[in-house]
Backbone as ProteinMPNN parsed JSONL, in Angstrom:
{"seq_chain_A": "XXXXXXXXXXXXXXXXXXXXXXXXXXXXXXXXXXXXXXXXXXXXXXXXXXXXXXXXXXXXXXXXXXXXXXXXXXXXXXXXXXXXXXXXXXXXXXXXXXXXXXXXXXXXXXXXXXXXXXXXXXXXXXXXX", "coords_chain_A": {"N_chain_A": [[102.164, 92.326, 81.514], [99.344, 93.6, 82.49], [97.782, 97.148, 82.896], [94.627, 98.148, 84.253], [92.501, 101.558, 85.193], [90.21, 102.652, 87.265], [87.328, 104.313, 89.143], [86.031, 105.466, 91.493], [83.213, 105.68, 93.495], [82.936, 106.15, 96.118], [83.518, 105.881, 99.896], [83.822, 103.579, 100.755], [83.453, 100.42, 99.198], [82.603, 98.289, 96.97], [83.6, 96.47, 93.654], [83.209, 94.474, 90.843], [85.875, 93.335, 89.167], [86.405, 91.327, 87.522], [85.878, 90.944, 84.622], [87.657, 92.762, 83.353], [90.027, 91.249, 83.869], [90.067, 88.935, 83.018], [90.166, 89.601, 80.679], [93.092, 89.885, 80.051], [93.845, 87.488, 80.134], [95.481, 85.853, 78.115], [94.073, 84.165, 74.704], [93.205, 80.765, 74.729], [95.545, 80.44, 76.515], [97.61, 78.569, 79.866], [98.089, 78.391, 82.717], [98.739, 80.801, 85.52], [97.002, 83.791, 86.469], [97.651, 86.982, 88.281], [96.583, 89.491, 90.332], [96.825, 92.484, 91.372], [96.948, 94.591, 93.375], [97.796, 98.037, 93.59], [97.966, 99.631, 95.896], [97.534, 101.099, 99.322], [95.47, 101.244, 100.618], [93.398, 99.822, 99.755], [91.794, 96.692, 98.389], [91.923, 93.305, 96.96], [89.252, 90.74, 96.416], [87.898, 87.508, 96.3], [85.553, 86.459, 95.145], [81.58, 86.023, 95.531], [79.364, 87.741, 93.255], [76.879, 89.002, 94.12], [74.758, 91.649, 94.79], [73.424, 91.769, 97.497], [75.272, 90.621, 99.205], [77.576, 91.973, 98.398], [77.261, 94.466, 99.793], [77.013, 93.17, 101.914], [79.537, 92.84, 102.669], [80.986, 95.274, 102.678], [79.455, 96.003, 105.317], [80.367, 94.891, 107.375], [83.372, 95.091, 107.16], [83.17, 97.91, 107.543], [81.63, 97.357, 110.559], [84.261, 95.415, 112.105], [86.255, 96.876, 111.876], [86.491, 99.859, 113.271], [85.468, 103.443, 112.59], [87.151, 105.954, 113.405], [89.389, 106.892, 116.102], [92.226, 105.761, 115.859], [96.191, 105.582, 116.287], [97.322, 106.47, 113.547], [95.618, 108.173, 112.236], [95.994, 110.653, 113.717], [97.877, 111.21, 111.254], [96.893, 111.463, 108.754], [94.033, 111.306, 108.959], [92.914, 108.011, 107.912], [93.494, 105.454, 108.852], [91.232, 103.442, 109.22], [90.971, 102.639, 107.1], [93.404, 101.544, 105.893], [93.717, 99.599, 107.857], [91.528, 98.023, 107.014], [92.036, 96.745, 104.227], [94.465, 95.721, 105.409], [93.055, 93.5, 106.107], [91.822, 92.304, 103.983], [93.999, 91.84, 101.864], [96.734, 92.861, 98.998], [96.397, 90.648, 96.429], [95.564, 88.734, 94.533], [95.846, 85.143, 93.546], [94.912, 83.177, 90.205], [94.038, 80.282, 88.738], [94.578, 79.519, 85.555], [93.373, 78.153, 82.757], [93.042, 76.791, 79.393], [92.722, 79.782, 78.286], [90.842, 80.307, 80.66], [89.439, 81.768, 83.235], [89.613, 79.906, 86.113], [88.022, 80.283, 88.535], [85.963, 79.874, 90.964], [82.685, 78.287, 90.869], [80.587, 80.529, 91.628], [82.575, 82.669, 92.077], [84.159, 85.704, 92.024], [85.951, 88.758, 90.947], [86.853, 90.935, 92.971], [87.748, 94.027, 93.104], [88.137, 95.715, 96.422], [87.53, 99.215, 97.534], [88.327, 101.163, 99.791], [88.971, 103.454, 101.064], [87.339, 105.559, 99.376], [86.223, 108.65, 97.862], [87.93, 107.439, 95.065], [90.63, 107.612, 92.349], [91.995, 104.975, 90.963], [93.988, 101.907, 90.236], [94.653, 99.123, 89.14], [96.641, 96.122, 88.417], [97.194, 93.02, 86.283], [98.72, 90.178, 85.901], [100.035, 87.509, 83.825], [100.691, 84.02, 83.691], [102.577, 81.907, 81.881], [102.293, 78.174, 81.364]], "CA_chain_A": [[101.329, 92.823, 82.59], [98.454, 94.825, 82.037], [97.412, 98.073, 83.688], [93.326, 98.871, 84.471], [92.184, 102.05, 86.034], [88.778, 102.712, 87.748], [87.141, 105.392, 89.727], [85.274, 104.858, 92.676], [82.309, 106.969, 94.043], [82.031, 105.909, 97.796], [84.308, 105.608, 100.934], [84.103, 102.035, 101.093], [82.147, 99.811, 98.158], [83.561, 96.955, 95.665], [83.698, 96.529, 92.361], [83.362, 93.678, 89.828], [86.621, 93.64, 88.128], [86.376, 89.916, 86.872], [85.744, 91.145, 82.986], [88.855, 93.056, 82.809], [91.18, 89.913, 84.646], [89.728, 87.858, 81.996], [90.575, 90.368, 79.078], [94.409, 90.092, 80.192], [94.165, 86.574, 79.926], [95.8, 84.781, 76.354], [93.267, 82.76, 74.924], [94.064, 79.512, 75.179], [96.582, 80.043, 77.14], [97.18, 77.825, 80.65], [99.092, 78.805, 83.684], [98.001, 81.512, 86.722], [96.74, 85.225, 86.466], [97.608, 87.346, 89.487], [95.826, 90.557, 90.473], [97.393, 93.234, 92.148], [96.314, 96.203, 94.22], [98.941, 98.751, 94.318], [97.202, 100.968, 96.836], [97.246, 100.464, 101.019], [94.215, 101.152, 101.525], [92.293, 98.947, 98.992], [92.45, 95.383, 98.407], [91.398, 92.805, 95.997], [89.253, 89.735, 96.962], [87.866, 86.219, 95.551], [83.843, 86.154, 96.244], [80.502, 86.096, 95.179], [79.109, 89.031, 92.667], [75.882, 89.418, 94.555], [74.396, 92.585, 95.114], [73.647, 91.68, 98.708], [76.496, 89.865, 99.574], [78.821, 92.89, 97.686], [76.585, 95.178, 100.6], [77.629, 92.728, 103.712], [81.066, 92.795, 102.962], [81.107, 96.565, 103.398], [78.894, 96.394, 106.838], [81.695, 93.986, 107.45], [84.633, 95.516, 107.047], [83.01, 98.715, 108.565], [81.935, 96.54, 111.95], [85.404, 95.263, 111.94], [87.575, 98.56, 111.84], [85.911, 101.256, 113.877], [86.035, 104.414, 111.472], [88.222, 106.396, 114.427], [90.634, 106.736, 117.277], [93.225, 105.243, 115.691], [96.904, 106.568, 116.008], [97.552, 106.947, 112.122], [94.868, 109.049, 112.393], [96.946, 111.979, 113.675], [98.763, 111.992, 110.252], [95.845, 112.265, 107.446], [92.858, 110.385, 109.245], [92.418, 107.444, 107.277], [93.47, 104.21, 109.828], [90.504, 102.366, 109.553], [91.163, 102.204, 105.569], [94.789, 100.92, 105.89], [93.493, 98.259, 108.453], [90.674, 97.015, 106.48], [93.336, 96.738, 103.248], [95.388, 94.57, 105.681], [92.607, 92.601, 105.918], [91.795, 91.607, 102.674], [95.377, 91.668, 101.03], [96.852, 93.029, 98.105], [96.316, 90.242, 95.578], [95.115, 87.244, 94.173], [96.403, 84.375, 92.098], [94.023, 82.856, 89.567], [94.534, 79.412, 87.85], [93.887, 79.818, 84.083], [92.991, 76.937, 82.147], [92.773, 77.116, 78.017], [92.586, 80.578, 78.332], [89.44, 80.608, 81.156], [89.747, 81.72, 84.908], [89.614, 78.897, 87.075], [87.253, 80.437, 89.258], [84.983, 78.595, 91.371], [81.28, 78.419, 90.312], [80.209, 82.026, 92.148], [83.139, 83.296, 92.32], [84.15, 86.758, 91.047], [86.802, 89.285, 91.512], [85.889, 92.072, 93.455], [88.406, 95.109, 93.725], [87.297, 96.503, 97.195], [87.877, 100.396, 97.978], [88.302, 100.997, 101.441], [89.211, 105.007, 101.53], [87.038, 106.175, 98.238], [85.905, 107.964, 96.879], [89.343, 107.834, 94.196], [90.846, 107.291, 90.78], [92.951, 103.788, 91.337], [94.425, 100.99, 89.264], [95.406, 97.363, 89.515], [97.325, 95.144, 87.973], [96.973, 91.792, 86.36], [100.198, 89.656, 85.337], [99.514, 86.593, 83.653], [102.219, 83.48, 83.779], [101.942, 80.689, 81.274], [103.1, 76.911, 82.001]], "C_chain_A": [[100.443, 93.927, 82.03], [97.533, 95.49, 83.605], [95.862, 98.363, 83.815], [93.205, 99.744, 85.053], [90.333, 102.616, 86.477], [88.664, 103.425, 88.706], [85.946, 104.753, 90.868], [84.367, 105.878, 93.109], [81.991, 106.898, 95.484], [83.394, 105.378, 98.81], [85.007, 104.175, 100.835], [82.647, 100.969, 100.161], [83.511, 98.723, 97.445], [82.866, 97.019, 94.655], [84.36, 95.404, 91.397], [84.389, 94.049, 89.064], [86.679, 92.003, 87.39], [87.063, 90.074, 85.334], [87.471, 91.598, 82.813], [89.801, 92.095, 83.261], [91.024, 89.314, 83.447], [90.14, 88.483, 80.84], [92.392, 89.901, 79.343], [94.866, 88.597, 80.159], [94.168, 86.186, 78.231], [94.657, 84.174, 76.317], [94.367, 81.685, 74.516], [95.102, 78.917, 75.553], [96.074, 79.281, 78.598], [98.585, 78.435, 81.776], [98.139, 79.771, 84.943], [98.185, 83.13, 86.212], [97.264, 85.751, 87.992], [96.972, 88.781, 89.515], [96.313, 90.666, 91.229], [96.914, 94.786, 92.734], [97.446, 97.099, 94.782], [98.472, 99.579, 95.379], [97.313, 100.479, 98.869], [96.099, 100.74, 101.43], [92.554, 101.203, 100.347], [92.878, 97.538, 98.79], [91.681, 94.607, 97.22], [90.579, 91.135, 96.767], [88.277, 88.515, 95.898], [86.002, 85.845, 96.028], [82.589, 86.465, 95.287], [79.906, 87.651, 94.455], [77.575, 89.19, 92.924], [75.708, 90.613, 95.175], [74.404, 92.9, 96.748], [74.424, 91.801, 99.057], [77.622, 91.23, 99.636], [78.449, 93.741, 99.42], [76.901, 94.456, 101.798], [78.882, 92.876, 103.993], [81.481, 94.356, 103.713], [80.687, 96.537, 104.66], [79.697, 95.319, 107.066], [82.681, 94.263, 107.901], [84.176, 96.947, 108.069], [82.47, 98.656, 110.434], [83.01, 96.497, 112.738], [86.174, 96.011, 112.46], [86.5, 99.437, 112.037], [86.684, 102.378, 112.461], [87.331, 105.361, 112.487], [88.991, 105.879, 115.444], [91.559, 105.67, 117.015], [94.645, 105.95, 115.542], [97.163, 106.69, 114.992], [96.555, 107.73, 111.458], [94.827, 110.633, 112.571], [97.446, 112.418, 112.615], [97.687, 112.073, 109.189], [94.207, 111.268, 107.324], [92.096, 109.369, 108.138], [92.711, 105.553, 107.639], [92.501, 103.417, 109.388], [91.009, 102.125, 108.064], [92.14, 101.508, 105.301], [94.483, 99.559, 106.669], [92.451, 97.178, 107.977], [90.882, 96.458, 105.283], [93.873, 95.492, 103.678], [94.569, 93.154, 105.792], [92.087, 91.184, 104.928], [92.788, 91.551, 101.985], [95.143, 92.427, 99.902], [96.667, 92.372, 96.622], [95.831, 88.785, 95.522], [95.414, 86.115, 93.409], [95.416, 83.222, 91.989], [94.566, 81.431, 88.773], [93.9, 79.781, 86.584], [94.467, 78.294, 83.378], [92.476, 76.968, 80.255], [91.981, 78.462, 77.751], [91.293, 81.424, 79.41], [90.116, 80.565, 82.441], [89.551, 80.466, 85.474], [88.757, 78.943, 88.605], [86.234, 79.055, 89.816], [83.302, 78.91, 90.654], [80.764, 80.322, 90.438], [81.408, 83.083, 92.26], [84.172, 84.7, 91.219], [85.615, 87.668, 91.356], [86.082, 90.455, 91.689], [87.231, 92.989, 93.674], [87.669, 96.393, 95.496], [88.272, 97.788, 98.002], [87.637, 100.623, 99.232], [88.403, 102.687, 102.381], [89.084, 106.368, 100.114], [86.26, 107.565, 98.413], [87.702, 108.421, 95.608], [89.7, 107.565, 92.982], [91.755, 105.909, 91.253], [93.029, 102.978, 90.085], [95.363, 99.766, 89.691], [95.844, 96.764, 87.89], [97.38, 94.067, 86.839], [98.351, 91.43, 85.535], [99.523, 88.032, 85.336], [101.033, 85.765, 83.36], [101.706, 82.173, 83.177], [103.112, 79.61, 81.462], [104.471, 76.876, 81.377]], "O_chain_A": [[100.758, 94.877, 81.314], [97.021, 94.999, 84.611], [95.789, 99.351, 83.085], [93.771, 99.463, 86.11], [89.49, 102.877, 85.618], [89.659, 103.489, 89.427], [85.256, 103.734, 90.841], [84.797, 107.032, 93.084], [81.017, 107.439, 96.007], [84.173, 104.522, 98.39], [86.178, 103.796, 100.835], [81.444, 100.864, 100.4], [84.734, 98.584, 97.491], [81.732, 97.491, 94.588], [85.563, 95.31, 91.154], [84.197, 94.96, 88.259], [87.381, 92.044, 86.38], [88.135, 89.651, 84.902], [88.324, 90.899, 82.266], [90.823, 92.411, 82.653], [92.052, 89.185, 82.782], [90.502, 87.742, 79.926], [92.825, 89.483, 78.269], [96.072, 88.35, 80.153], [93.252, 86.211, 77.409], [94.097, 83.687, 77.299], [95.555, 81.649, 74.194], [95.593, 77.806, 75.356], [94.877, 79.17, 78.864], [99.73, 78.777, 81.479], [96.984, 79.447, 85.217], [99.204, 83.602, 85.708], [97.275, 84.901, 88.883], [96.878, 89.233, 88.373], [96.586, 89.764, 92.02], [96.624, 95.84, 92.168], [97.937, 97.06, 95.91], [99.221, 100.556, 95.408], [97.061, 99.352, 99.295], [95.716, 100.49, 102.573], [91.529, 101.861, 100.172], [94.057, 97.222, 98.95], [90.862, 95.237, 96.552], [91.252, 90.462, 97.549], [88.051, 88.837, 94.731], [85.504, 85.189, 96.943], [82.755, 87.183, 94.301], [80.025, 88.665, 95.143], [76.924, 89.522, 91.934], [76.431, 90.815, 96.15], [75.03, 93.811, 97.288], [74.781, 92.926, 99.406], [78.333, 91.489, 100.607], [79.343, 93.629, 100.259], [77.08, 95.149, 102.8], [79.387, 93.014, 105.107], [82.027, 94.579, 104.793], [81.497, 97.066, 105.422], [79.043, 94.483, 106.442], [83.055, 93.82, 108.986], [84.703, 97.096, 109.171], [82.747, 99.479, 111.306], [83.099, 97.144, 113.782], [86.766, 95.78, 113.515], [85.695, 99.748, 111.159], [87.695, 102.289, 111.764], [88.483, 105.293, 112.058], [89.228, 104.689, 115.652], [91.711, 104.747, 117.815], [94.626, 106.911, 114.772], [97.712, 107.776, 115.177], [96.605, 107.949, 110.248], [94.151, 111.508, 112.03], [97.64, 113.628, 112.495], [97.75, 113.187, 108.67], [93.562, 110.799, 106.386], [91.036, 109.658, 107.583], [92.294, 104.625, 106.945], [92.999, 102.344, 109.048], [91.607, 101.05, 108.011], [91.955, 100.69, 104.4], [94.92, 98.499, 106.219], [92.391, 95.989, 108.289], [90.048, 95.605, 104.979], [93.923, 94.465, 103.001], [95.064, 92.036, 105.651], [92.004, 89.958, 105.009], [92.419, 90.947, 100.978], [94.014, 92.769, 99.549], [96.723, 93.116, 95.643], [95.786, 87.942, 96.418], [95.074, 86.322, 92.244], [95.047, 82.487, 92.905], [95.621, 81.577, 88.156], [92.787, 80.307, 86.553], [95.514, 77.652, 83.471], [91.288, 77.242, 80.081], [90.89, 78.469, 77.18], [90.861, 82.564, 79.239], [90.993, 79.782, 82.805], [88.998, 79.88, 84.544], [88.761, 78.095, 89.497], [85.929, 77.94, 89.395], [83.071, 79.893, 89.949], [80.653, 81.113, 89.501], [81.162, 84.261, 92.52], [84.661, 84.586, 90.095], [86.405, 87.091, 92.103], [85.151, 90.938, 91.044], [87.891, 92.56, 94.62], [87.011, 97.433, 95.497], [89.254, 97.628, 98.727], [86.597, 100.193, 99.732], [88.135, 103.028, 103.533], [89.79, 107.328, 99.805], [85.498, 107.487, 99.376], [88.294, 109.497, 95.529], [88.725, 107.136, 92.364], [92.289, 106.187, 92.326], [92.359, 103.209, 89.078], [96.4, 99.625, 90.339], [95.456, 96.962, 86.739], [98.01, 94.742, 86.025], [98.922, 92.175, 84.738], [98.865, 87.462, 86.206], [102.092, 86.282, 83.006], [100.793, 81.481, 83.628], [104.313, 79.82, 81.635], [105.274, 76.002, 81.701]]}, "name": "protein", "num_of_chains": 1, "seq": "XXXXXXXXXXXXXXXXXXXXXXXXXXXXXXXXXXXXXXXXXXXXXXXXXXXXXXXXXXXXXXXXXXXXXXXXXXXXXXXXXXXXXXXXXXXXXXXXXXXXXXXXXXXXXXXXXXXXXXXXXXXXXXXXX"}
């Protein structure tokens, strides 16, 4: 298993982690990667590395989950971040194929921060056939 960590500059933004998933993969090895988000209130997801796109997800997620009046709010106001976490999950599992993600055509890994801006670190555990 290998450890990445990455810093975040903004409340709520994502972040291309693809490159490093792919470093933690064997070459030519074959089996599934998984990506993990130890954090509750960030998540990891499976999607398009468009600039736009990266920019809807946020007006998205902030739509979604009002930023207040939530009761977990009382203890260190940060509710909407924990609920937009639950939304996207903690992890992802990747098929790997002679050492290459298995991704779909567009598709990227996006670590998305949900209560930045912070220092964080994920995961990846790779499992061969």
């Amino acid at each position: 298993m290998e450890t990445f960590r990455l810093e975040t500059d903004e409340r709520l933004t994502t972040v291309d982690i693809t490159d490093e998933v792919r470093s933690a993969v064997p070459a030519d090895a074959s089996g599934v990667a998984t990506v993990f988000v130890g954090h509750t209130t960030a998540g990891v997801c499976l999607q398009e590395d468009e600039h736009r796109l990266r920019r809807d997800i946020v007006d998205f997620l902030g739509d979604v989950v009002a930023d207040e009046g939530w009761t977990h709010d009382r203890l260190d106001g940060n509710a909407d971040s924990h609920l937009r976490a639950t939304l996207l999950g903690a992890s992802e599992t990747i098929p790997v194929v002679d050492g290459e993600l298995e991704t779909g055509t567009w598709q990227s890994v996006l670590f998305v921060e949900c209560d930045g801006p912070r220092k964080r670190e994920f995961r990846v555990q790779f499992v061969g056939e």
